[in-house]
SERO-123733 format. One record per residue: residue number from 0; x, y, z of N, C-alpha, C, O, CB in turn; residue in one letter. Coordinates in nm, 2 decimals, m for minus. Each point is the difference from the previous one (the first is absolute). Glycine has a CB too. Layout:
N
- resi:nxx:nyy:nzz:caxx:cayy:cazz:cxx:cyy:czz:oxx:oyy:ozz:cbxx:cbyy:cbzz:resn
- NUM:X:Y:Z:X:Y:Z:X:Y:Z:X:Y:Z:X:Y:Z:a
...
% end
This chain:
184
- resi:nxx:nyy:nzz:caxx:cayy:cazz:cxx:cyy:czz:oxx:oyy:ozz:cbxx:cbyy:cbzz:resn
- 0:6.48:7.64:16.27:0.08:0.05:0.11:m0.04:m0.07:0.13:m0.12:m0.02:0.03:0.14:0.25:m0.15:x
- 1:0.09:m0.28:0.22:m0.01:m0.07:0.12:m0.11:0.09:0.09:0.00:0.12:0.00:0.27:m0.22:m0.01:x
- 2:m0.34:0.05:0.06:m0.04:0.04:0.13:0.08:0.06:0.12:0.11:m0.04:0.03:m0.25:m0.11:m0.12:x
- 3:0.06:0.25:0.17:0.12:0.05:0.14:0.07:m0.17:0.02:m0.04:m0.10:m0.05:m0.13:0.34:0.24:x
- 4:0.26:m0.23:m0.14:0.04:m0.13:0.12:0.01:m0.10:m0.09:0.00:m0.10:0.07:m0.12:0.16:0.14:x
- 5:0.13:m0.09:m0.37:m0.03:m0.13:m0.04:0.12:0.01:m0.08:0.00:0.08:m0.09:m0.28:m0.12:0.11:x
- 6:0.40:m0.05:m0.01:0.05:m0.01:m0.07:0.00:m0.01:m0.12:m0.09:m0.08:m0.04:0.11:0.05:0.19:x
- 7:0.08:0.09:m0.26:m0.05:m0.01:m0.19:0.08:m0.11:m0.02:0.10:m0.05:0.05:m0.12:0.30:m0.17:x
- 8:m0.09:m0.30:m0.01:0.04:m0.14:m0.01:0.12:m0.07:m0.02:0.02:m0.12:0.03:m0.19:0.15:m0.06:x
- 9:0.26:0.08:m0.05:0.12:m0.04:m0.04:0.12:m0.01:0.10:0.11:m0.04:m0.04:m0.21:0.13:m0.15:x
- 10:0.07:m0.04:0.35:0.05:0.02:0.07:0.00:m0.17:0.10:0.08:m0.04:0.09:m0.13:0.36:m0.14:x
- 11:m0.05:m0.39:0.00:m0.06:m0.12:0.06:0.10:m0.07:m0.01:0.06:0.03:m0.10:m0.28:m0.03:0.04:x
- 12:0.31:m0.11:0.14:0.08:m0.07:0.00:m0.10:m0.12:m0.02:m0.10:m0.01:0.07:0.29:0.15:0.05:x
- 13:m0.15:m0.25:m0.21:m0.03:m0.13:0.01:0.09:m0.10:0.03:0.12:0.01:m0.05:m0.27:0.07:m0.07:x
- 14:0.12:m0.17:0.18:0.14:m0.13:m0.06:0.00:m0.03:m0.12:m0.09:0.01:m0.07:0.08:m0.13:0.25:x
- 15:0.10:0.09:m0.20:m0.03:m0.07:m0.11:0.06:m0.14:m0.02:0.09:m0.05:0.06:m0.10:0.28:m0.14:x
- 16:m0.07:m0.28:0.01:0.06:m0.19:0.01:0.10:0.01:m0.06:0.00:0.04:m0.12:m0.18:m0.19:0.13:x
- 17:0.30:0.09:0.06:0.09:m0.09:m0.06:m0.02:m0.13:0.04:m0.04:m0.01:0.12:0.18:0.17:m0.15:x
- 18:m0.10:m0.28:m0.06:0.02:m0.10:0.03:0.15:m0.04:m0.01:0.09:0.02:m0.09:m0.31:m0.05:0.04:x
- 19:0.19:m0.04:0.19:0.14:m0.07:0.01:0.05:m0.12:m0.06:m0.07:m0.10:m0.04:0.05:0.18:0.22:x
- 20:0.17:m0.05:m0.19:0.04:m0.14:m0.11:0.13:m0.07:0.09:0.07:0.08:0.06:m0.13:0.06:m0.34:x
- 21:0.11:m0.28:0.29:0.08:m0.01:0.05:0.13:m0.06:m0.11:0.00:m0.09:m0.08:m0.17:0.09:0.29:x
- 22:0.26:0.06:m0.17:0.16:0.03:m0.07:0.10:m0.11:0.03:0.06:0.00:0.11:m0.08:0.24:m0.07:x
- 23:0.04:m0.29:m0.09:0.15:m0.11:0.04:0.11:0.09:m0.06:0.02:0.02:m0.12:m0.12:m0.30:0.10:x
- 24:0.17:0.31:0.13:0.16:0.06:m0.01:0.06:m0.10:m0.01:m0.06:m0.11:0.03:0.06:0.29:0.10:x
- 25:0.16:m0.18:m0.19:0.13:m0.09:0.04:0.07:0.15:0.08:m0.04:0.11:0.00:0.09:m0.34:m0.26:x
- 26:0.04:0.16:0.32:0.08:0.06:0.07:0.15:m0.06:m0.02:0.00:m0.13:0.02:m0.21:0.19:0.13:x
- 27:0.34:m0.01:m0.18:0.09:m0.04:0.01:0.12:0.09:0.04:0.00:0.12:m0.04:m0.12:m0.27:m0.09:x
- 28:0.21:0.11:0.19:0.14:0.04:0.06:0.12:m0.05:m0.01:m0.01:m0.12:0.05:m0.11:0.17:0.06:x
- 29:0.24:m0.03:m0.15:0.13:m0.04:m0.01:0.13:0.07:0.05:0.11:0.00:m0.04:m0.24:m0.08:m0.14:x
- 30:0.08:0.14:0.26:0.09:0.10:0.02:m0.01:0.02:0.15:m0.11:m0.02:0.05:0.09:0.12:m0.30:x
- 31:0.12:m0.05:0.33:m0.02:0.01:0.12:m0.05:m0.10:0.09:0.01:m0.12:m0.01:m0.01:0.30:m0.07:x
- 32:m0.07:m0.10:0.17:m0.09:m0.10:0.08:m0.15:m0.03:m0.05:m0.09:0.07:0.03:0.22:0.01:0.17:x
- 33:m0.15:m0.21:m0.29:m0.11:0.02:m0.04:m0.08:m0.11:0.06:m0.07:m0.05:m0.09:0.15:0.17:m0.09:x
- 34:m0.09:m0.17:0.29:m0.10:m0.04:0.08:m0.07:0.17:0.06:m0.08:0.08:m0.03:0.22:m0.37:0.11:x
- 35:m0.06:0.27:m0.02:m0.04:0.23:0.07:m0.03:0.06:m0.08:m0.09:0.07:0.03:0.25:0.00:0.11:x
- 36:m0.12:m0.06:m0.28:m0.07:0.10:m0.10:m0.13:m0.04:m0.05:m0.10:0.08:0.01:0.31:m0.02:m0.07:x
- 37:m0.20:m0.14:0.03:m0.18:m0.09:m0.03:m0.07:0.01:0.12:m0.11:0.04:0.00:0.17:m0.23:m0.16:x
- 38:0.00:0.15:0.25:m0.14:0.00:0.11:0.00:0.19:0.03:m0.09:0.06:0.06:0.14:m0.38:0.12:x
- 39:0.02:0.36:m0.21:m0.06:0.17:0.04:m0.09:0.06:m0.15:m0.10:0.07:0.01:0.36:0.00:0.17:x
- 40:m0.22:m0.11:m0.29:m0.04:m0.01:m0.11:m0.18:m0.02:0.04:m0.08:0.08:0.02:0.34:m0.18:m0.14:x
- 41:m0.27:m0.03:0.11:m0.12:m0.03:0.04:m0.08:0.06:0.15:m0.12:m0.03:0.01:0.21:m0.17:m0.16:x
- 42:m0.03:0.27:0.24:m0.02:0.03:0.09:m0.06:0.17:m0.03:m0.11:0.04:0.04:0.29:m0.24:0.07:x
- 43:m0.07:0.29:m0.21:m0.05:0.15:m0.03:m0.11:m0.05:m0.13:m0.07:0.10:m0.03:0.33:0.06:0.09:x
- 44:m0.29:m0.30:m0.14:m0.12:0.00:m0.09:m0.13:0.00:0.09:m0.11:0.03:m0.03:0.24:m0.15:m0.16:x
- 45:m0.08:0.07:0.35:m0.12:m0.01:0.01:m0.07:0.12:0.08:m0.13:0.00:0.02:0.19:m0.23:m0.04:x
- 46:0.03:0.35:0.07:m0.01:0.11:0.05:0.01:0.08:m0.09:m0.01:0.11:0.05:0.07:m0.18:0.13:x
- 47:m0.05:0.08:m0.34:m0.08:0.07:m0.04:m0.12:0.02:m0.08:m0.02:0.07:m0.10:0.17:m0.06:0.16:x
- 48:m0.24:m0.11:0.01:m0.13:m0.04:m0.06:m0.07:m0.14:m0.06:m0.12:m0.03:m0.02:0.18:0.24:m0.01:x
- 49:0.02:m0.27:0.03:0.00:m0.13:m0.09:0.03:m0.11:0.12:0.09:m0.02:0.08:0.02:0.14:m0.34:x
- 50:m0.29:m0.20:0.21:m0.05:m0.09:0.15:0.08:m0.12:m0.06:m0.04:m0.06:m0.11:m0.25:0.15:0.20:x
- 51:0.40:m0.14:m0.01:0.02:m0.14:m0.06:m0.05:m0.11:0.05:m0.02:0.00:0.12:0.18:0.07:m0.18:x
- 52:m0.20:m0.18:m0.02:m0.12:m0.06:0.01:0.08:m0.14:0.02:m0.03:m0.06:0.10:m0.16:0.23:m0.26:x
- 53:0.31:m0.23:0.06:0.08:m0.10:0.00:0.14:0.08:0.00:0.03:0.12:m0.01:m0.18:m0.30:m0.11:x
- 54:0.21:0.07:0.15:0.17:0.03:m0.01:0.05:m0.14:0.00:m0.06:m0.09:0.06:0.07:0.33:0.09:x
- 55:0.10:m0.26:m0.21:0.08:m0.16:m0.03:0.08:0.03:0.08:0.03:0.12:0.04:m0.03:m0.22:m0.28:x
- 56:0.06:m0.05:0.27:0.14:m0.01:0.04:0.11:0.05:m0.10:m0.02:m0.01:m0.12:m0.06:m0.17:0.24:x
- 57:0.18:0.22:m0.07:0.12:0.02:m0.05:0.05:m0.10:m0.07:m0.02:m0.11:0.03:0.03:0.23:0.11:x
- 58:0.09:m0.07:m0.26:0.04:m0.10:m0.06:0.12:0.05:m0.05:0.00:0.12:m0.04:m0.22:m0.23:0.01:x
- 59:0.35:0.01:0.03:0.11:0.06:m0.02:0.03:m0.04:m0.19:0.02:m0.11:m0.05:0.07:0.07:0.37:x
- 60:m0.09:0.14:m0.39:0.01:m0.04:m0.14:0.11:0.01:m0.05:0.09:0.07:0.06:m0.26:m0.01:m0.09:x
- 61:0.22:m0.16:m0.12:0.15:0.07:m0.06:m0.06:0.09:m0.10:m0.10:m0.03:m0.06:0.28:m0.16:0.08:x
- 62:m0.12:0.33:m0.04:0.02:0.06:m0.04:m0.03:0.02:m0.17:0.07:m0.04:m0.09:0.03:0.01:0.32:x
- 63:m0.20:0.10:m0.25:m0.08:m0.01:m0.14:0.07:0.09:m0.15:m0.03:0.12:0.02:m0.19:m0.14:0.17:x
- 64:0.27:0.01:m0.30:0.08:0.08:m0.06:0.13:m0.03:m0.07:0.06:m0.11:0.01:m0.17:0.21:0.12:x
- 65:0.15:m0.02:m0.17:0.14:m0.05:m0.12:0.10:0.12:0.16:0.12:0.01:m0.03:m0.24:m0.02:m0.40:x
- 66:0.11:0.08:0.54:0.07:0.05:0.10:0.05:m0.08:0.11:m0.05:m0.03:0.10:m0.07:0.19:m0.16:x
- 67:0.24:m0.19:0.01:0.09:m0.08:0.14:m0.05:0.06:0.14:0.07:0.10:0.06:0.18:m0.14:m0.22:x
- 68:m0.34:0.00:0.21:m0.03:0.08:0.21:m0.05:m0.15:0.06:m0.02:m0.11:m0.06:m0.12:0.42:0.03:x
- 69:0.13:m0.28:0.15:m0.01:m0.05:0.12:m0.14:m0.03:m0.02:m0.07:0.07:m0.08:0.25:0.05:0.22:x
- 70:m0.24:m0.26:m0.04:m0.14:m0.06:0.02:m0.14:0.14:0.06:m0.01:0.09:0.08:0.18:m0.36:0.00:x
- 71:m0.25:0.21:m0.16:m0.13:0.09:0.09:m0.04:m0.03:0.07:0.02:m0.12:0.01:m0.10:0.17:m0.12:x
- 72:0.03:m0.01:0.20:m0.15:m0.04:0.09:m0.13:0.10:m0.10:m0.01:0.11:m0.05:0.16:m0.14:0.36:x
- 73:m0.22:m0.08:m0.29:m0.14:0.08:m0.09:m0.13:m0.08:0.09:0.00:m0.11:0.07:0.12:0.14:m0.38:x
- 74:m0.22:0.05:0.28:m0.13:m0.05:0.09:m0.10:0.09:m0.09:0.04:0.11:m0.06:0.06:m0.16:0.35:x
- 75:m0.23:m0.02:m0.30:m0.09:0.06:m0.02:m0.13:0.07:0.10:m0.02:m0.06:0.11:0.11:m0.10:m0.29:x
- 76:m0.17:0.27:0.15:m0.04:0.03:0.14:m0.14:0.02:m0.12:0.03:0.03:m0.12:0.19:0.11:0.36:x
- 77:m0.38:m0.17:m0.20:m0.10:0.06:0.00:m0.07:0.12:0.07:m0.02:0.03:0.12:0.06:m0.22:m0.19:x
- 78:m0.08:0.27:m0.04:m0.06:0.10:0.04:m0.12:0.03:m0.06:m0.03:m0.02:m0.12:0.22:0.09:0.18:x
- 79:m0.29:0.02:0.07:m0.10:0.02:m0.02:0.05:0.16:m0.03:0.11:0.05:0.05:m0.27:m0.26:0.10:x
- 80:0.07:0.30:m0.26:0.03:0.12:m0.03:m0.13:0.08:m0.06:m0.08:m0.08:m0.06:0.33:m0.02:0.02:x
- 81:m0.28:0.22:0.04:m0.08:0.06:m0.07:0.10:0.06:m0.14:m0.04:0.00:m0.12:m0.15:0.05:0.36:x
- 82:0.28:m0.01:m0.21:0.09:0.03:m0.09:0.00:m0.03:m0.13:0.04:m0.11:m0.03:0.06:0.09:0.20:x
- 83:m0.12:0.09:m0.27:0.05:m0.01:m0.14:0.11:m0.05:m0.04:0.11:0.05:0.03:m0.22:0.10:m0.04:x
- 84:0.11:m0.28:m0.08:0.16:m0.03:m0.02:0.09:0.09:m0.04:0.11:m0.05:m0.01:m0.17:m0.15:m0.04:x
- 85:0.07:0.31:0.01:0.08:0.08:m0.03:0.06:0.11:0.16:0.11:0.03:0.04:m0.25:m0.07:m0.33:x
- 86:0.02:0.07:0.36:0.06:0.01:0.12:m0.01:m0.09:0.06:m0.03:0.04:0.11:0.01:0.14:m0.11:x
- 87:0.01:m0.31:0.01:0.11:m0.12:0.06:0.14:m0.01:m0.03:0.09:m0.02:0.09:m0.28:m0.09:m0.10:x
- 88:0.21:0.13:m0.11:0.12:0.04:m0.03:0.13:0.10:0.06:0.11:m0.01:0.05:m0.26:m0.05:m0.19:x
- 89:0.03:0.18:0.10:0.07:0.13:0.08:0.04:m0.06:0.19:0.11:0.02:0.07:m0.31:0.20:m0.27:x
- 90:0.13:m0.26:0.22:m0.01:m0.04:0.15:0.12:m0.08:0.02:0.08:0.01:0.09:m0.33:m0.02:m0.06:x
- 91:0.25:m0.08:m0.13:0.13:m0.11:0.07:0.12:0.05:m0.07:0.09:m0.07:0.04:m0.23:m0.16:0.00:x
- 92:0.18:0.36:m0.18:0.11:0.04:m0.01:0.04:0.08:0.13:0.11:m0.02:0.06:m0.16:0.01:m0.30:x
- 93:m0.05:0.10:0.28:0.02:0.06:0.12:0.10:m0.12:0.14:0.11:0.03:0.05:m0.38:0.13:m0.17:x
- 94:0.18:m0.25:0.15:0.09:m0.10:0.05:0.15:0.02:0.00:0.08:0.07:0.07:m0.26:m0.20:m0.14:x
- 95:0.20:0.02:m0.06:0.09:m0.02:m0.08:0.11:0.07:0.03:0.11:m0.05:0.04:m0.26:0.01:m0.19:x
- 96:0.11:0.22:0.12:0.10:0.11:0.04:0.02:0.05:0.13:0.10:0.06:0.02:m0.13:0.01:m0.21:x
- 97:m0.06:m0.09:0.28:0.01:0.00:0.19:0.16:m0.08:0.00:0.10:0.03:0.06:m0.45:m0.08:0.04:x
- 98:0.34:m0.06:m0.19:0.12:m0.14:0.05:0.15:0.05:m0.07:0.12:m0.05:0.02:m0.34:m0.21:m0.05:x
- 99:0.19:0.36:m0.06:0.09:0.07:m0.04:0.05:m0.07:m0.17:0.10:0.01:m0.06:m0.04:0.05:0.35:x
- 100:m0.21:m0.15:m0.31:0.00:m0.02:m0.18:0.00:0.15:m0.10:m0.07:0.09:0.04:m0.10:m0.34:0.01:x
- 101:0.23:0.25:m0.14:0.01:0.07:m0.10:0.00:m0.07:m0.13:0.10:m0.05:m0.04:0.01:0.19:0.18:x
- 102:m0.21:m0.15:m0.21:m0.03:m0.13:m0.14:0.07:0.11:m0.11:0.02:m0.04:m0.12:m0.31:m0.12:0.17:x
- 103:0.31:0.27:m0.01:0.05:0.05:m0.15:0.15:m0.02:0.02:0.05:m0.01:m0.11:m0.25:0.21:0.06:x
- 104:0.30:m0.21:0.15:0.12:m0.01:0.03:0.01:m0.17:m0.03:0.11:m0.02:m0.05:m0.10:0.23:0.23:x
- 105:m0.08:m0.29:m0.18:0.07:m0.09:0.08:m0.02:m0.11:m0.16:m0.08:0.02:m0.09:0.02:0.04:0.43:x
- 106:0.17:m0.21:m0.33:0.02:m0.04:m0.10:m0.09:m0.12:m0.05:0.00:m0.10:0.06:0.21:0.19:m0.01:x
- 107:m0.32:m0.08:m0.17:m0.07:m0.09:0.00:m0.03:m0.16:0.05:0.08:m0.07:m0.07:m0.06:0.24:m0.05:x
- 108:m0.08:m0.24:0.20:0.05:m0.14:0.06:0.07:0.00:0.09:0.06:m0.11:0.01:m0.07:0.04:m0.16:x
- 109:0.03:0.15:0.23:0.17:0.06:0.06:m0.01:m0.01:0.13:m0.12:m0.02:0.03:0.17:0.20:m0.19:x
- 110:0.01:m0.17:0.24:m0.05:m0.02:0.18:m0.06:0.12:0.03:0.04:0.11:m0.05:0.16:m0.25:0.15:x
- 111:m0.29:0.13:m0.03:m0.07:0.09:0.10:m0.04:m0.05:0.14:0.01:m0.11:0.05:m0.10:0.20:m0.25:x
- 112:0.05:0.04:0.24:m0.01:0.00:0.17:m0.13:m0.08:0.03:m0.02:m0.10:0.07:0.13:0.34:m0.03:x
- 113:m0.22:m0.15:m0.14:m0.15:m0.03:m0.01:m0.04:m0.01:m0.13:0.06:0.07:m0.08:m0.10:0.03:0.26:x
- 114:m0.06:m0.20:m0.22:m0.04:0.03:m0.13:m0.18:m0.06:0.05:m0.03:m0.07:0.10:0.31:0.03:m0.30:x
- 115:m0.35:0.08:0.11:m0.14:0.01:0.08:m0.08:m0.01:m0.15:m0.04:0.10:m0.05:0.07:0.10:0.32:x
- 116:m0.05:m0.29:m0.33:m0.12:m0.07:m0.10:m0.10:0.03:0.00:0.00:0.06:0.11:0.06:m0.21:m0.10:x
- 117:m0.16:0.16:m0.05:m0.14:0.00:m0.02:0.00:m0.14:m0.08:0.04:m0.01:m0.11:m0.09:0.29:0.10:x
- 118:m0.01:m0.39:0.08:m0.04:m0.15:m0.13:m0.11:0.02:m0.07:m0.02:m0.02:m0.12:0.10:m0.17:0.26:x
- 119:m0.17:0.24:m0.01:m0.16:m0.01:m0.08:m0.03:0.07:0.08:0.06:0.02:0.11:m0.14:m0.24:m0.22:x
- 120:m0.06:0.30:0.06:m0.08:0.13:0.03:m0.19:m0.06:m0.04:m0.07:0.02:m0.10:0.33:0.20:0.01:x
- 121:m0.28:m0.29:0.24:m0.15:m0.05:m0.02:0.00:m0.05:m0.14:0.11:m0.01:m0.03:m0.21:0.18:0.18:x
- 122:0.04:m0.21:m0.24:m0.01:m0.03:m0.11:0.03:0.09:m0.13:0.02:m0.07:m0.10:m0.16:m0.05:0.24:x
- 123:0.16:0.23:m0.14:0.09:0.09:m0.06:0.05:m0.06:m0.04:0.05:m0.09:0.05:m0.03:0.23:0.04:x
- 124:0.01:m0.09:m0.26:0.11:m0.02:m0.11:0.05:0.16:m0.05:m0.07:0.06:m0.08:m0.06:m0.30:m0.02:x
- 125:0.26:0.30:0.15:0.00:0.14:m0.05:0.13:m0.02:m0.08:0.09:m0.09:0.02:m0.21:0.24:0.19:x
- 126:0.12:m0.06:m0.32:0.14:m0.04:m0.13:0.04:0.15:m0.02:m0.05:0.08:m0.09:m0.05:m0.32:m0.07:x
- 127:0.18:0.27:0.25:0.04:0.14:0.03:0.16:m0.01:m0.05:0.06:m0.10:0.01:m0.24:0.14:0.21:x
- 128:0.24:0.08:m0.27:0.14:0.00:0.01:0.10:m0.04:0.12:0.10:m0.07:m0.01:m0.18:0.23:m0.14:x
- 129:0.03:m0.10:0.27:0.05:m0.02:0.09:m0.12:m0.07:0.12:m0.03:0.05:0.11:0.23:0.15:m0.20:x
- 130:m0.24:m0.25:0.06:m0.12:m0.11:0.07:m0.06:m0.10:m0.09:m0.07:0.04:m0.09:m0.01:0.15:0.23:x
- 131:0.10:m0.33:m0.12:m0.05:m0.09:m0.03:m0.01:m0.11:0.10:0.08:m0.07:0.06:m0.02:0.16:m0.25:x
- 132:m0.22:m0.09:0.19:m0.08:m0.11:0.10:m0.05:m0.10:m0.11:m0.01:0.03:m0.12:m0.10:0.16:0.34:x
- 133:0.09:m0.32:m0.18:0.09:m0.07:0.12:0.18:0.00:m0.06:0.04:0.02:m0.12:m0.29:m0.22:0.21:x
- 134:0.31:0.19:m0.01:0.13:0.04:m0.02:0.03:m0.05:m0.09:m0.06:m0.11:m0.01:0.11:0.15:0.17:x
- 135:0.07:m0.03:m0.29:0.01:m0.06:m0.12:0.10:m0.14:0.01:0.00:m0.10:m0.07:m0.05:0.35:m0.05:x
- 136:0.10:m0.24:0.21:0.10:m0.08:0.06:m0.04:m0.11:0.07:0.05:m0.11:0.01:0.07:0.28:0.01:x
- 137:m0.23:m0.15:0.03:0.00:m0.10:0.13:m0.01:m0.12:0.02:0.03:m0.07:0.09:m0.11:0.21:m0.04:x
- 138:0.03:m0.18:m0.16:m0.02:m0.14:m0.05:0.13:m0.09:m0.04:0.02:m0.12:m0.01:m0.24:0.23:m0.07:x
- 139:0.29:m0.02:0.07:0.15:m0.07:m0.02:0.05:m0.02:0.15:0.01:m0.11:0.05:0.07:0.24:m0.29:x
- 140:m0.06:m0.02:0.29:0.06:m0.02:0.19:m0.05:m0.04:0.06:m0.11:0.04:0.04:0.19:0.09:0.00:x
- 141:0.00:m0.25:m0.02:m0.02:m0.08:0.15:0.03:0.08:0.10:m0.09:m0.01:0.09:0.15:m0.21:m0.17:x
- 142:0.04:0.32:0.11:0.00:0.06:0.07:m0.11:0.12:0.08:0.01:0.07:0.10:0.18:m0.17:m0.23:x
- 143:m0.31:0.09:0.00:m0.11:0.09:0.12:m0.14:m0.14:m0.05:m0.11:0.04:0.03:0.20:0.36:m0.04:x
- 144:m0.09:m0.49:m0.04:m0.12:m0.10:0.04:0.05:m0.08:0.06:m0.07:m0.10:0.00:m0.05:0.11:m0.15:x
- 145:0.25:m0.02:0.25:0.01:m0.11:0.09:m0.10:0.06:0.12:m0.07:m0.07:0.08:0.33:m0.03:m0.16:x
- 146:m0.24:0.24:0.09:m0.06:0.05:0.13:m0.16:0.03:m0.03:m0.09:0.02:0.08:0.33:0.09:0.00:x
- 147:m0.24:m0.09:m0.24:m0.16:0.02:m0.02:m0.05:m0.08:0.02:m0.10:0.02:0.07:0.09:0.08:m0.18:x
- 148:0.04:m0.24:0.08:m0.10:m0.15:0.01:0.01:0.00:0.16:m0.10:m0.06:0.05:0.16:m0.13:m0.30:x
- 149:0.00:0.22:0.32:m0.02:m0.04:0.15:m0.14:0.07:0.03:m0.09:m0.07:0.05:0.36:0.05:0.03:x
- 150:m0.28:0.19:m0.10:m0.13:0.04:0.05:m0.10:m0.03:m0.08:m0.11:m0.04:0.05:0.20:0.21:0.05:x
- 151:m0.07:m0.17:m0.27:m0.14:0.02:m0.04:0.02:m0.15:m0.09:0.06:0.04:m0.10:m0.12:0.27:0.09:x
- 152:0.04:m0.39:0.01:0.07:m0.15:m0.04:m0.13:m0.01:m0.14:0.03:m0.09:m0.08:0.10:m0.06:0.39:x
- 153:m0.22:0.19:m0.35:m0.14:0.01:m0.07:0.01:0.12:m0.06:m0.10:0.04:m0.06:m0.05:m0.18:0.20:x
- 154:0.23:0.22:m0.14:m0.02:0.09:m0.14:0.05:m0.03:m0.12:0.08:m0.08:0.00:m0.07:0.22:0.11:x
- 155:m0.05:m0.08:m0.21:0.02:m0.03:m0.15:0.05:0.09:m0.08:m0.07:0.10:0.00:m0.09:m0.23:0.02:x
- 156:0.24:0.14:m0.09:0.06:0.14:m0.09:m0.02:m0.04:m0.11:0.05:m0.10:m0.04:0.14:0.19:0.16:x
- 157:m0.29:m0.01:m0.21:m0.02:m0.02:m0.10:0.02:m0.13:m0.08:0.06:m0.04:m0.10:m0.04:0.24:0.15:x
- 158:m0.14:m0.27:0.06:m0.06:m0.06:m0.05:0.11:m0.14:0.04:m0.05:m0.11:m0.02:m0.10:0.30:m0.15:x
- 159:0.28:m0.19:0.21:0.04:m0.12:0.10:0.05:m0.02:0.12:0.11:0.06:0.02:m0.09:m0.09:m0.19:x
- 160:m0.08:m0.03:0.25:0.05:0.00:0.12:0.13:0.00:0.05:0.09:m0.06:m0.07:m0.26:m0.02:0.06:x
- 161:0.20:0.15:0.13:0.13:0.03:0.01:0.07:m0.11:0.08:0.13:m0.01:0.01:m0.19:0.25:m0.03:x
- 162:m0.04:m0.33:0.08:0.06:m0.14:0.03:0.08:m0.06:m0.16:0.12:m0.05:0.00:m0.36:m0.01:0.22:x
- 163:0.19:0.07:m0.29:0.03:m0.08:m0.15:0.14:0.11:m0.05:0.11:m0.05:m0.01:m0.43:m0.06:m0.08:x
- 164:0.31:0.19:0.07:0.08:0.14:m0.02:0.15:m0.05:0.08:0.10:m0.03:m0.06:m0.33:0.24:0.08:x
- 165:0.20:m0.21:0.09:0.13:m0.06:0.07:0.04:m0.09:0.00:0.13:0.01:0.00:m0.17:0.06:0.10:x
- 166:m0.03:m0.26:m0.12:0.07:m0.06:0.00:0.04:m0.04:m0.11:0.02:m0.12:m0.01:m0.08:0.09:0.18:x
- 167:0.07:0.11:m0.27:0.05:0.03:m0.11:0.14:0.07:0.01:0.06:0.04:m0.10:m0.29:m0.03:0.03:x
- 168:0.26:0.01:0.17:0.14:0.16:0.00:0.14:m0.12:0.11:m0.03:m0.12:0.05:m0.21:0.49:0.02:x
- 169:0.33:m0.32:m0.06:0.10:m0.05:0.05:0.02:0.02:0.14:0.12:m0.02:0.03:m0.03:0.04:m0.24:x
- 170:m0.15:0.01:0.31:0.02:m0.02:0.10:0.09:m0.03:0.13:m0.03:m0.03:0.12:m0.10:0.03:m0.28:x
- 171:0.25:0.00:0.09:0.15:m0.05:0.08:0.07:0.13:0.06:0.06:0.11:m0.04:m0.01:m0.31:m0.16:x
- 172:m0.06:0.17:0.29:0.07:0.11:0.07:m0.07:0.11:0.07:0.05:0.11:0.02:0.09:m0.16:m0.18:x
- 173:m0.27:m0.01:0.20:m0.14:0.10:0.06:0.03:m0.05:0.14:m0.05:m0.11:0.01:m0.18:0.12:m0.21:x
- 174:0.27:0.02:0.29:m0.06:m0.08:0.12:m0.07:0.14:0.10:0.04:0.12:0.00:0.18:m0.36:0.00:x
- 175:m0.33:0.18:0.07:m0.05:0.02:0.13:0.10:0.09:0.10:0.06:m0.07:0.08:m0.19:m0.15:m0.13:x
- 176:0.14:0.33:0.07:0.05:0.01:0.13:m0.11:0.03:0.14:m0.12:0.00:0.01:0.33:0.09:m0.18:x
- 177:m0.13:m0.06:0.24:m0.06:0.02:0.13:m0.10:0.14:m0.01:0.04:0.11:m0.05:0.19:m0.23:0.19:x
- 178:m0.37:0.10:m0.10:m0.07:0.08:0.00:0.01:0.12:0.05:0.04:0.02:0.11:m0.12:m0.17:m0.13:x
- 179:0.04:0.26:m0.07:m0.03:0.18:m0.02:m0.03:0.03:0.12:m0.10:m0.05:0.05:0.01:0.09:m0.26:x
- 180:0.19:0.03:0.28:m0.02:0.04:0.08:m0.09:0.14:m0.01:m0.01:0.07:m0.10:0.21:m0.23:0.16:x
- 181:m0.29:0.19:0.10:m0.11:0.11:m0.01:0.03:0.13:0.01:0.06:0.04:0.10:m0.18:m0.18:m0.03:x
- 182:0.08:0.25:m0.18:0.06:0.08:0.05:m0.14:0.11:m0.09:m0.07:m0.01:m0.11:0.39:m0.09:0.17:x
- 183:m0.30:0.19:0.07:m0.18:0.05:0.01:0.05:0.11:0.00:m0.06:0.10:0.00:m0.11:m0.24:0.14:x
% end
C-alpha cells in the first residue's frame, strides 16, 4: 500500500520508447486540380503529425492500368513517424477521404483525386491482406521511383537497388514539372 502523498505505482506514467522509422509515401492525382491537391495533401500530412523529412519534385505521369483516364502528377514525400504501419495507414486513408477518396466506390486503376502509397516502412516487411510493405508494385512503376531515386537515390528493395529497378522500367512519358508548391 502507497504511502500518504506517494503516488501507486500503477498510476506512474512512463514514456515509453518508440522508435522512429522513416516512410516513403507516393502521392498521386488525376483529377481536378492536382498540383493544389497534392500540395494540400502533403500540407494536411504534415499537420497531422508526420515530420517530413524529403519531398521530390513533381512529376507529370501517363497513366497506369487497363482504365482509359487522364495523366498523373505523382511525387514521393519522406517521413519521419513514430506510427505503426498499420496506423500509418489508418492516417493517410483518413487523408485520402478529407480529399473526398472513397476506395470502396471507386473503379480499380481508375482516376482519383488522391491516392497516397505506403512504398516502404523503415526496413519493415509486412504481408497483410490489406497492407503490404514494401509495396508489391513498386518495382515495376516508374511512376513512383522516378521521384523516389531523386530523394533517396541509395536505397535497396529487397535486395536491388532502385537505381537498377528503374533503369530497367520504361520511362517515357515522366516529365518534371514545375515545383510543389508550399502549403503549410
Amino acid at each position: 500500500m502507497p504511502r500518504k502523498n506517494e503516488t501507486p505505482e500503477f498510476f506512474i506514467r512512463r514514456p515509453r520508447h518508440v522508435e522512429k522509422r522513416i516512410a516513403y509515401l507516393c502521392l498521386g492525382s488525376n483529377l481536378g486540380d492536382r498540383a493544389g491537391t497534392m500540395a494540400k495533401a502533403v500540407g494536411l500530412i504534415a499537420r497531422i503529425g508526420l515530420k517530413i523529412v524529403a519531398r521530390s519534385s513533381l512529376y507529370e505521369t501517363p497513366p497506369w492500368g487497363p482504365v482509359p483516364q487522364g495523366p498523373y502528377l505523382n511525387l514521393v514525400v519522406a517521413v519521419e513517424t513514430e506510427l505503426s504501419a498499420r496506423e500509418l495507414l489508418n492516417m493517410l486513408l483518413g487523408v485520402e477521404h478529407a480529399f473526398g477518396r472513397d476506395r470502396t466506390r471507386e473503379v480499380r486503376f481508375g482516376p482519383r483525386t488522391i491516392d497516397i502509397d505506403i512504398l516502404l516502412y523503415g526496413e519493415e516487411t509486412i504481408a497483410e491482406s490489406d497492407l503490404e510493405i514494401p509495396h508489391p508494385r513498386m518495382m515495376e512503376r516508374a511512376f513512383a521511383l522516378v521521384p523516389l531515386v531523386e530523394i533517396a537515390p541509395d536505397l535497396v528493395v529487397g535486395g536491388v537497388p532502385i537505381r537498377q529497378a528503374l533503369a530497367a522500367l520504361d520511362q517515357s512519358g515522366i516529365e518534371k514539372v514545375t515545383p510543389l508548391p508550399a502549403e503549410g
